[in-house]
Every structure is written in structure tokens, then in C-alpha cells.
N, CA, C and O of each residue as an XYZ file, in Angstrom:
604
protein
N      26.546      4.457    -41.841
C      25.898      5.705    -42.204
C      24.375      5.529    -42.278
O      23.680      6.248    -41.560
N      23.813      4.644    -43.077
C      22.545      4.773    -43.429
C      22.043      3.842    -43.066
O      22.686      2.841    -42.751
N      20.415      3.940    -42.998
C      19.741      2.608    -42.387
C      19.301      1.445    -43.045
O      18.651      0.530    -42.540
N      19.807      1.565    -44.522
C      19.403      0.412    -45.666
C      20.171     -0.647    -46.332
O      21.307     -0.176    -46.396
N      20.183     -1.678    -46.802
C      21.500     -2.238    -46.998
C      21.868     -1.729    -48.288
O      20.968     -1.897    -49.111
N      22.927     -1.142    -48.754
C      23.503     -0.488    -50.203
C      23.815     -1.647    -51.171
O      23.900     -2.842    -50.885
N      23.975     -1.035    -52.419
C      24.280     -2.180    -53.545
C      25.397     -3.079    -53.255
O      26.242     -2.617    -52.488
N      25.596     -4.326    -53.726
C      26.861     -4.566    -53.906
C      27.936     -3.814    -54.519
O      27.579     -2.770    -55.065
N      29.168     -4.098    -54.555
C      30.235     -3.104    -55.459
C      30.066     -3.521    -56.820
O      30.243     -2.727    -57.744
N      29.640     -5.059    -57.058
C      29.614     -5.530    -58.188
C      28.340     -4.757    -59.224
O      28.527     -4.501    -60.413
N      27.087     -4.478    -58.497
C      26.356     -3.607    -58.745
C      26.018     -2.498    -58.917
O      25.033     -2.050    -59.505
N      27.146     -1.823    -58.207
C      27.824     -0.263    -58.444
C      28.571     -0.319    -59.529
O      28.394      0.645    -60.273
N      29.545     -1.302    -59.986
C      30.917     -1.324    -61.194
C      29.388     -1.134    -62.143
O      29.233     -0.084    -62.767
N      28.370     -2.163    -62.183
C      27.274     -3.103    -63.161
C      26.660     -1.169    -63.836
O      26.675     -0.904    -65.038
N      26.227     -0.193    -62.818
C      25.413      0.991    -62.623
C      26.867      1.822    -63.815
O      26.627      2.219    -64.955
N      27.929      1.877    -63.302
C      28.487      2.931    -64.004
C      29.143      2.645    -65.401
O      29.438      3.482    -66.253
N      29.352      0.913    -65.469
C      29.678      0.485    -66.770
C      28.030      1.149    -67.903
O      28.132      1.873    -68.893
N      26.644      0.577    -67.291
C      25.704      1.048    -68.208
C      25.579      2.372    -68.512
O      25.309      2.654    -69.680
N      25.739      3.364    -67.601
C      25.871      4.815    -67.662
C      26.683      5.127    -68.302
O      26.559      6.334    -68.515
N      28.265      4.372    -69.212
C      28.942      4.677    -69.726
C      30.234      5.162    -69.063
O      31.109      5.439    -69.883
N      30.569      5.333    -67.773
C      31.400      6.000    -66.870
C      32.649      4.698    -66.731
O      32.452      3.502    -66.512
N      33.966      5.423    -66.945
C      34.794      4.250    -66.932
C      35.025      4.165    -65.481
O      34.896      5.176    -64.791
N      35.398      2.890    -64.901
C      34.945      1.903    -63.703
C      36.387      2.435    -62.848
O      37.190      2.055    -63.701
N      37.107      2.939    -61.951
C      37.989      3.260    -61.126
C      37.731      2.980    -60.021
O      36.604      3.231    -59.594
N      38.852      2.272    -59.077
C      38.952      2.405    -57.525
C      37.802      3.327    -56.771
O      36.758      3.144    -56.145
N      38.911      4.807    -57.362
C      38.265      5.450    -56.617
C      36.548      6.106    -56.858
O      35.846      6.433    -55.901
N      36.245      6.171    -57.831
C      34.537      6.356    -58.137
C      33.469      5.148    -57.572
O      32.313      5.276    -57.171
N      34.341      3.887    -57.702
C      33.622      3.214    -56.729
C      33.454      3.350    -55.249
O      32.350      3.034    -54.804
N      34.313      3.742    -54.467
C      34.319      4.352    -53.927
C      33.625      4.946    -53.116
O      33.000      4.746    -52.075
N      34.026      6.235    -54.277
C      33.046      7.103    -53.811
C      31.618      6.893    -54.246
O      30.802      7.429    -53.497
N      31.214      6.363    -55.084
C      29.634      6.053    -55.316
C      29.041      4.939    -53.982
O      27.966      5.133    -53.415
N      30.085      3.648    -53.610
C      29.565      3.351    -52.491
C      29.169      4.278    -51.173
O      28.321      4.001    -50.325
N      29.794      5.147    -51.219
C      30.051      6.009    -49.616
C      28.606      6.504    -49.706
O      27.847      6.342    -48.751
N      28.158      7.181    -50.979
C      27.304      7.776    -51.311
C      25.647      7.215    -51.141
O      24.650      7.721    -50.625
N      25.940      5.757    -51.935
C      24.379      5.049    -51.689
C      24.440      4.060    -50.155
O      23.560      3.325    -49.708
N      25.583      4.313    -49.682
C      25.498      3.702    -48.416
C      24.999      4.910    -46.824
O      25.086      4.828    -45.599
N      24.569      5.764    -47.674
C      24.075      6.819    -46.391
C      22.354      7.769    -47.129
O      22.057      8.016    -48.298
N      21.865      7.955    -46.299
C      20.752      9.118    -46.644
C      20.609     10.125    -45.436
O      19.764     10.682    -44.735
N      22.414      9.968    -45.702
C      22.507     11.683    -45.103
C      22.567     13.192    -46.294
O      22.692     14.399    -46.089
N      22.444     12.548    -47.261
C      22.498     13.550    -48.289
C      23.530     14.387    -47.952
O      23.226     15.501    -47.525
N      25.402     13.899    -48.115
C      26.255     14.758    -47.605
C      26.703     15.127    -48.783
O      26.584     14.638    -49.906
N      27.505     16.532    -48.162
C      28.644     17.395    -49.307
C      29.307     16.567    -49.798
O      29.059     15.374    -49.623
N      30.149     16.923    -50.411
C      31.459     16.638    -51.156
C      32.604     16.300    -50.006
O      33.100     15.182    -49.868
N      32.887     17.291    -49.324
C      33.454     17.282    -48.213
C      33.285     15.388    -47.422
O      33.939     14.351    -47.541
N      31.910     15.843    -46.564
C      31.501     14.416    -46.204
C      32.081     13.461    -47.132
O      33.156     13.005    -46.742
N      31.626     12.993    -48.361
C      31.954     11.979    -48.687
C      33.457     11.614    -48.925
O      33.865     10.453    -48.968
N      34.152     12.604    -49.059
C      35.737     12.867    -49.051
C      36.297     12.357    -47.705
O      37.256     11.586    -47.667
N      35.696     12.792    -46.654
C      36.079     12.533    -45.305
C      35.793     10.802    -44.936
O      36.383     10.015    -44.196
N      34.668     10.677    -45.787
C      34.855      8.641    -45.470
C      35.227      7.964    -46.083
O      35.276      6.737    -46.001
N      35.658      8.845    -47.026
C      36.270      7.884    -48.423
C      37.854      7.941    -47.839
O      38.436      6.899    -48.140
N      38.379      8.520    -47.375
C      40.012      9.280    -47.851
C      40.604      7.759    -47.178
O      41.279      7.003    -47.877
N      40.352      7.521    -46.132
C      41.123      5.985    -45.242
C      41.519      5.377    -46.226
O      42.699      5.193    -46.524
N      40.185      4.868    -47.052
C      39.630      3.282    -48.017
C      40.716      4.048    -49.574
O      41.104      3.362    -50.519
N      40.898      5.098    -49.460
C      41.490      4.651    -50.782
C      42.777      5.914    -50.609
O      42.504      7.113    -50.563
N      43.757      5.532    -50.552
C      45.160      6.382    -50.344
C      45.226      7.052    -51.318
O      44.933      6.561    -52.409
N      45.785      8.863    -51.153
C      45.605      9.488    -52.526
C      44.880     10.259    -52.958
O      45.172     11.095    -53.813
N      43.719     10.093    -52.393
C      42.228     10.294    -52.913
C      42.250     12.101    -52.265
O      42.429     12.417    -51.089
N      41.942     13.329    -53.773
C      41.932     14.188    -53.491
C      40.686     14.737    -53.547
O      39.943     14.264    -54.406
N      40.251     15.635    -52.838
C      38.723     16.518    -52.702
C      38.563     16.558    -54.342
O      37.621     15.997    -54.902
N      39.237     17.033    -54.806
C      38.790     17.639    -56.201
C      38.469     16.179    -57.071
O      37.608     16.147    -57.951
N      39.110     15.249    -56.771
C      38.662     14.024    -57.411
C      37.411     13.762    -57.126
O      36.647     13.394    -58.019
N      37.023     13.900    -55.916
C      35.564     13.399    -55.037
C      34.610     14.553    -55.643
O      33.445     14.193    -55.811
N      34.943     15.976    -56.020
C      34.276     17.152    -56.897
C      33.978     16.413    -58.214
O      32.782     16.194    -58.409
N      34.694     16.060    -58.992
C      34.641     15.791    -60.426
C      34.144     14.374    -60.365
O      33.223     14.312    -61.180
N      34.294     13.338    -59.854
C      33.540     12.184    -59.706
C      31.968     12.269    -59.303
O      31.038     11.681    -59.855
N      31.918     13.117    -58.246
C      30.018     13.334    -58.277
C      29.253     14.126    -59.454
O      28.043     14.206    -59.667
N      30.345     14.687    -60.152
C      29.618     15.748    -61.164
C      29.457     14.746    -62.484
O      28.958     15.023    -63.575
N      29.992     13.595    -62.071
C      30.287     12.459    -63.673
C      29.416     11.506    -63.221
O      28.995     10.747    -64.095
N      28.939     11.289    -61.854
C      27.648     10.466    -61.186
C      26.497     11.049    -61.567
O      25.509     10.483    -62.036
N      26.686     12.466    -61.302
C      25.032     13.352    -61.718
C      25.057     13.600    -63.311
O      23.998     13.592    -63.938
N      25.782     13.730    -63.683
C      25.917     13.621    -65.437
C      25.184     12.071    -66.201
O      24.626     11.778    -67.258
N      25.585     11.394    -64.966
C      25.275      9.908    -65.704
C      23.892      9.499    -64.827
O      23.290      8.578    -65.378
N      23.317      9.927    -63.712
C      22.058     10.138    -63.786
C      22.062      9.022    -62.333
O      20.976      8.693    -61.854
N      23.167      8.586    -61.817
C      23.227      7.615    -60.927
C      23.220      8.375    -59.376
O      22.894      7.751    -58.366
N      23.564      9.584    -59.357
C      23.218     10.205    -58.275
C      22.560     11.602    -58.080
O      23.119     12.180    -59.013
N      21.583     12.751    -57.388
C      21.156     13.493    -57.653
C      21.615     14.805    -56.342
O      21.630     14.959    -55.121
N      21.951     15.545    -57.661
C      22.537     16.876    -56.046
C      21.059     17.558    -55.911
O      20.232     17.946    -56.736
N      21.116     17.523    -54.475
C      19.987     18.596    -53.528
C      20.799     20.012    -53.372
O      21.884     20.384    -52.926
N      19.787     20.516    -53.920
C      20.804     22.093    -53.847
C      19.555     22.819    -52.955
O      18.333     22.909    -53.072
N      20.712     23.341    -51.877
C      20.136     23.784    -51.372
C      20.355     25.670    -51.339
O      21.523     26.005    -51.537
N      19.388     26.799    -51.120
C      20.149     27.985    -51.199
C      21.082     28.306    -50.247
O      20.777     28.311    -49.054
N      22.316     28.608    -50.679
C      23.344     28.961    -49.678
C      24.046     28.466    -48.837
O      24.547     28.971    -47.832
N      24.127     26.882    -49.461
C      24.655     25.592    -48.843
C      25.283     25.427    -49.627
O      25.250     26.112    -50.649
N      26.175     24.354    -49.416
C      27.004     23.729    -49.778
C      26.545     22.304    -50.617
O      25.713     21.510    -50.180
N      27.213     22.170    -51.812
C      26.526     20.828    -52.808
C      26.039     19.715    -51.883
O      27.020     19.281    -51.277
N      24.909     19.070    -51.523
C      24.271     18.191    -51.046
C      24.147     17.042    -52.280
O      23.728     17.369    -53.390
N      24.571     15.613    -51.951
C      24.176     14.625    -53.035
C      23.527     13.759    -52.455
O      23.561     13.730    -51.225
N      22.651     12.685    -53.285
C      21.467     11.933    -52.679
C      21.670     10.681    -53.702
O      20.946     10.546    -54.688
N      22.836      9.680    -53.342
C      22.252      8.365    -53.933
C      20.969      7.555    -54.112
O      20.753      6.531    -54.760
N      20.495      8.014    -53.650
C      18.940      7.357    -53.884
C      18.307      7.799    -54.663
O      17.519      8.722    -54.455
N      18.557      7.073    -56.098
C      17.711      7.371    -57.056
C      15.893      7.202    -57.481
O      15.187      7.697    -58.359
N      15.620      6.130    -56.215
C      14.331      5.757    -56.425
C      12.636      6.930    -56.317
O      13.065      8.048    -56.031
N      11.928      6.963    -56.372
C      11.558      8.180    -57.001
C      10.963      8.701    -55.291
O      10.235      7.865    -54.755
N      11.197      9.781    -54.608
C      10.865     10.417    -53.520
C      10.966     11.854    -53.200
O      11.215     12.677    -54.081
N      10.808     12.132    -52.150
C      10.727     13.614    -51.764
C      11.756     14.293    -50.766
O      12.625     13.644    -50.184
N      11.585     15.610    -50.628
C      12.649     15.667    -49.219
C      11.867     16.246    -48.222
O      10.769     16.715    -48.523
N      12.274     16.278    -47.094
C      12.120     17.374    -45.587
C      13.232     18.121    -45.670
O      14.326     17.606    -45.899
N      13.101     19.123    -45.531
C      14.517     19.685    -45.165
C      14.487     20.802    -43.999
O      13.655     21.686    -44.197
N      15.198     20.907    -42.899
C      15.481     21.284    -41.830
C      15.744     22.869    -41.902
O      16.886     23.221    -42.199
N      14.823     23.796    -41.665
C      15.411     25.116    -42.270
C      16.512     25.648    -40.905
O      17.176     26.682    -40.985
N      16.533     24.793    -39.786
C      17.309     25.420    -38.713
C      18.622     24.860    -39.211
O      19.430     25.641    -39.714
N      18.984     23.211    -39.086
C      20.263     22.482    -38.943
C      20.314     21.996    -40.250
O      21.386     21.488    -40.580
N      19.273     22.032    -41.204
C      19.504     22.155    -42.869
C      19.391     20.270    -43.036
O      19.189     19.857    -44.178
N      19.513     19.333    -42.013
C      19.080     18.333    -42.348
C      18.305     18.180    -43.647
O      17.566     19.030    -44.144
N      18.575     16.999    -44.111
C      17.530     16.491    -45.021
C      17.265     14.868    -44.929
O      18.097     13.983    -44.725
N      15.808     14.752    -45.148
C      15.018     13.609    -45.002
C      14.427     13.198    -46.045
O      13.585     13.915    -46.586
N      14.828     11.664    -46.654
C      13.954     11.442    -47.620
C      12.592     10.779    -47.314
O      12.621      9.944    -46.410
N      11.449     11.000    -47.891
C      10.073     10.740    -47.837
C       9.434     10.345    -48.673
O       9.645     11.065    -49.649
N       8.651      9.501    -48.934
C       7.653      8.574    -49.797
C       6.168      9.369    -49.683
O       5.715      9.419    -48.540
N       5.363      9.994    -50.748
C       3.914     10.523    -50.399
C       3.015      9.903    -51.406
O       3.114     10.717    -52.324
N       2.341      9.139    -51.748
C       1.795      9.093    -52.789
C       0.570     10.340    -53.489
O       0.036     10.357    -54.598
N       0.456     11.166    -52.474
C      -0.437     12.221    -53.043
C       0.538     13.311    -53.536
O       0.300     13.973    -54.546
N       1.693     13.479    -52.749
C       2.722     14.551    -54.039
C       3.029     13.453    -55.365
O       2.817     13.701    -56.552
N       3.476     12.434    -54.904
C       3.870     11.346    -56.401
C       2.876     11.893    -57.435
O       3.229     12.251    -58.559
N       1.342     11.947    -56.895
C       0.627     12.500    -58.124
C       0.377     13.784    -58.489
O      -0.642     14.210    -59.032
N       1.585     14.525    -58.091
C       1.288     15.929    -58.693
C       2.262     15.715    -60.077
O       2.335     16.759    -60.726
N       2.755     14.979    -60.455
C       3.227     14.585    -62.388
C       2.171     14.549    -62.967
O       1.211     13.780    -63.020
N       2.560     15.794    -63.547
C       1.441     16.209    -64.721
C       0.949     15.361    -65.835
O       1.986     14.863    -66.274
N       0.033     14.947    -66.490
C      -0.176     14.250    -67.572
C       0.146     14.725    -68.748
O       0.144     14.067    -69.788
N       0.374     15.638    -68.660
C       0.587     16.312    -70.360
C       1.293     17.812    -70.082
O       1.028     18.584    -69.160
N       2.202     17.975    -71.085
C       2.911     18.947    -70.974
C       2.353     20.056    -70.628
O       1.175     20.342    -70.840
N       3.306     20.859    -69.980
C       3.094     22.448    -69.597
C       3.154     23.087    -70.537
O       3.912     22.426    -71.247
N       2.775     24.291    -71.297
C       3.572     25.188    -71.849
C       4.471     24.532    -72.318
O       5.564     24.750    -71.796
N       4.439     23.387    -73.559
C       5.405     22.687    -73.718
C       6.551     22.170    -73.287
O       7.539     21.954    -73.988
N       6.411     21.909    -71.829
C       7.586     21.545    -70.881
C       6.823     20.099    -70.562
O       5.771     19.971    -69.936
N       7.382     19.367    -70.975
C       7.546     17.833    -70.587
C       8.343     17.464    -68.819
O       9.524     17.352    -68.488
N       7.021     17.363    -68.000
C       8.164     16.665    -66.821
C       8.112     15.676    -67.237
O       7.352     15.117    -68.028
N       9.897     15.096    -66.099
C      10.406     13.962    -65.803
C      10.287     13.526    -64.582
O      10.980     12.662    -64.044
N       9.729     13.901    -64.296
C      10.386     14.070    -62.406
C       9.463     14.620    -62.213
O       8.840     15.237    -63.078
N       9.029     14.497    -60.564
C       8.808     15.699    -59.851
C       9.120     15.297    -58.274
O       8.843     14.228    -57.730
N       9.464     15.903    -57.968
C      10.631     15.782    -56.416
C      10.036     17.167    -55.654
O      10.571     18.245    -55.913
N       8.878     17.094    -54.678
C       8.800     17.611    -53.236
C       9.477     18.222    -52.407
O       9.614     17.317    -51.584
N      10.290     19.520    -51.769
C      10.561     19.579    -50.908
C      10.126     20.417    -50.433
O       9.952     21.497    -50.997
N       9.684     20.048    -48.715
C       8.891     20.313    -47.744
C      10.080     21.170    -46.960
O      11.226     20.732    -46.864
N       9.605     22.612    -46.341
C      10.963     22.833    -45.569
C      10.250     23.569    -44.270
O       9.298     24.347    -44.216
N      11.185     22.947    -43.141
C      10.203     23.253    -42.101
C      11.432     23.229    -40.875
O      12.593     23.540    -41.137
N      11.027     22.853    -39.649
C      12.345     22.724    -38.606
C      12.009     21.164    -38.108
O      10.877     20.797    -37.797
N      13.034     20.428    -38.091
C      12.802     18.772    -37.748
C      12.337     18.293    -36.253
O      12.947     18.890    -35.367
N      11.877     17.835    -36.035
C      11.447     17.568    -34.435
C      12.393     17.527    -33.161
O      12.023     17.573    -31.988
N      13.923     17.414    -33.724
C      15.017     18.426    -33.135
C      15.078     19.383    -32.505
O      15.278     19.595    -31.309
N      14.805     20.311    -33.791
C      15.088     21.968    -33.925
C      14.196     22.853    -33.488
O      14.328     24.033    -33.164
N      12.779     21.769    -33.534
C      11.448     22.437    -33.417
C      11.478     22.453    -31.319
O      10.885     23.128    -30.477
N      12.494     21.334    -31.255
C      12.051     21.577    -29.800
C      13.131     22.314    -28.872
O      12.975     22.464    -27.660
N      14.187     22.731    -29.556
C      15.729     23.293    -29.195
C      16.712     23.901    -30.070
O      16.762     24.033    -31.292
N      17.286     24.150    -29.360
C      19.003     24.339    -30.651
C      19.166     22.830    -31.405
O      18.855     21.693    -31.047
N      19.749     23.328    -32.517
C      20.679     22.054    -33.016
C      21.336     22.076    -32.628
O      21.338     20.942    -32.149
N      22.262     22.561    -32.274
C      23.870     21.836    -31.348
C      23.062     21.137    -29.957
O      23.606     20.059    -29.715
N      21.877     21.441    -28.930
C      21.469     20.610    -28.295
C      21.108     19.162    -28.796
O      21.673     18.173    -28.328
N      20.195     19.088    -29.712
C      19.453     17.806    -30.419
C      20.292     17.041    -30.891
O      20.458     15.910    -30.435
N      21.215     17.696    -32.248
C      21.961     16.993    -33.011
C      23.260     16.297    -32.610
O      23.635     15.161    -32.903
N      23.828     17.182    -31.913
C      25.382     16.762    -31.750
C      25.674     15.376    -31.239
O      26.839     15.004    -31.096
């Protein structure tokens, strides 16, 4: 799936024991499928590469397991409008592209958005975060259909 090498499993069990999340087959699993791609896929997706590796394994499990990943702070859903739940194992701190034709998403490193984190509260709103997304058509889409580029 992805172009980076992912955690060990031992380092995935290590991530959800500290988060408090009790340790199962299948959440490992599915948390590997997850930090082993930056395709930022549905639920679906990750259901579809998981289902082989672990017999049994129902959508709604793969629903309630990402919602107990984003609860525990180990994975982050990209919501997009009028899409379908997008999740993003990559917790390390970045931005997105996102594809307004084929809805792709791209993660990105900027250090001049990194410094739009405010120093001091808003209107008494404390950020934590601040996460970028850029939305535009990908060098794909910009030059064709997506079913030409992508497929």
C-alpha cells in the first residue's frame, strides 16, 4: 500500500496497550492495514485488506475498531464533505492535498502552515493541532478524467 516502512506489530500491540485499548487479533490488524498505507482509506478499504488475514472479520468490527483508534488518539479520520469516513494513520504532525475531482488525498509537510499554531489562545480556545487542507485537482485530474489517470 504505502511508500514507508510501518511499525512493527510489536509496536502497534506497545501503541494500543498505552492508549489503554485492549490488544485483539483483529484491531491489530486492522491498525496495521491502516499505518501501512497513506491512502487515507474508508472503512470499507481497510475491511477489504484486512478480511483474508483474519477469518470472521465483520465491517462493523472494522467501524467500531477505528472509532476506538480515533478515541485513543492513534489514528485520525479526514472527513471529508459528502464522503465517506476517510482514516489517516499517520499521526505525525502534517497537512493534506485533497483532490476535489477523484477526492484523493495527499499528505504534506509545510513549515510555513506548521506556523500558523497560534501562541496564545483564541477567544479562549486553546489549539492543539493545526492540520492544513489544501483542495485543488491533483496533477491527474488537472490534466484528464480520473478514470483516465487513476485507474
Amino acid at each position: 500500500m504505502g511508500a514507508f516502512a510501518p511499525p512493527s506489530d510489536a509496536a502497534l500491540v506497545e501503541r494500543c496497550r498505552v492508549a489503554g485499548l485492549k490488544v485483539t487479533p483483529q484491531r491489530v490488524a486492522i491498525y496495521r492495514a491502516l499505518v501501512a498505507t497513506d491512502a487515507h482509506p474508508t472503512p470499507e478499504d481497510v475491511f477489504h485488506a484486512v478480511r483474508d488475514a483474519v477469518p470472521g472479520l465483520s465491517l462493523g468490527t472494522v467501524y467500531k475498531t477505528l472509532d476506538a483508534l480515533e478515541a485513543a488518539g492513534l489514528v485520525a479520520q479526514v472527513a471529508l464533505p459528502n464522503q465517506a469516513k476517510r482514516y489517516d494513520g499517520n499521526r505525525a504532525p502534517h497537512h493534506h492535498l485533497i483532490c476535489t475531482v477523484c477526492h484523493r488525498i495527499v499528505d504534506f509537510t509545510d513549515p510555513a502552515f506548521d506556523a500558523l499554531a497560534p501562541s496564545s489562545p483564541i477567544g479562549g480556545f486553546v489549539a492543539e493541532r493545526v492540520e492544513v487542507r489544501v483542495r485543488g485537482r491533483c496533477g491527474a485530474c488537472d490534466e484528464g478524467s480520473p478514470e483516465e489517470n487513476h485507474g
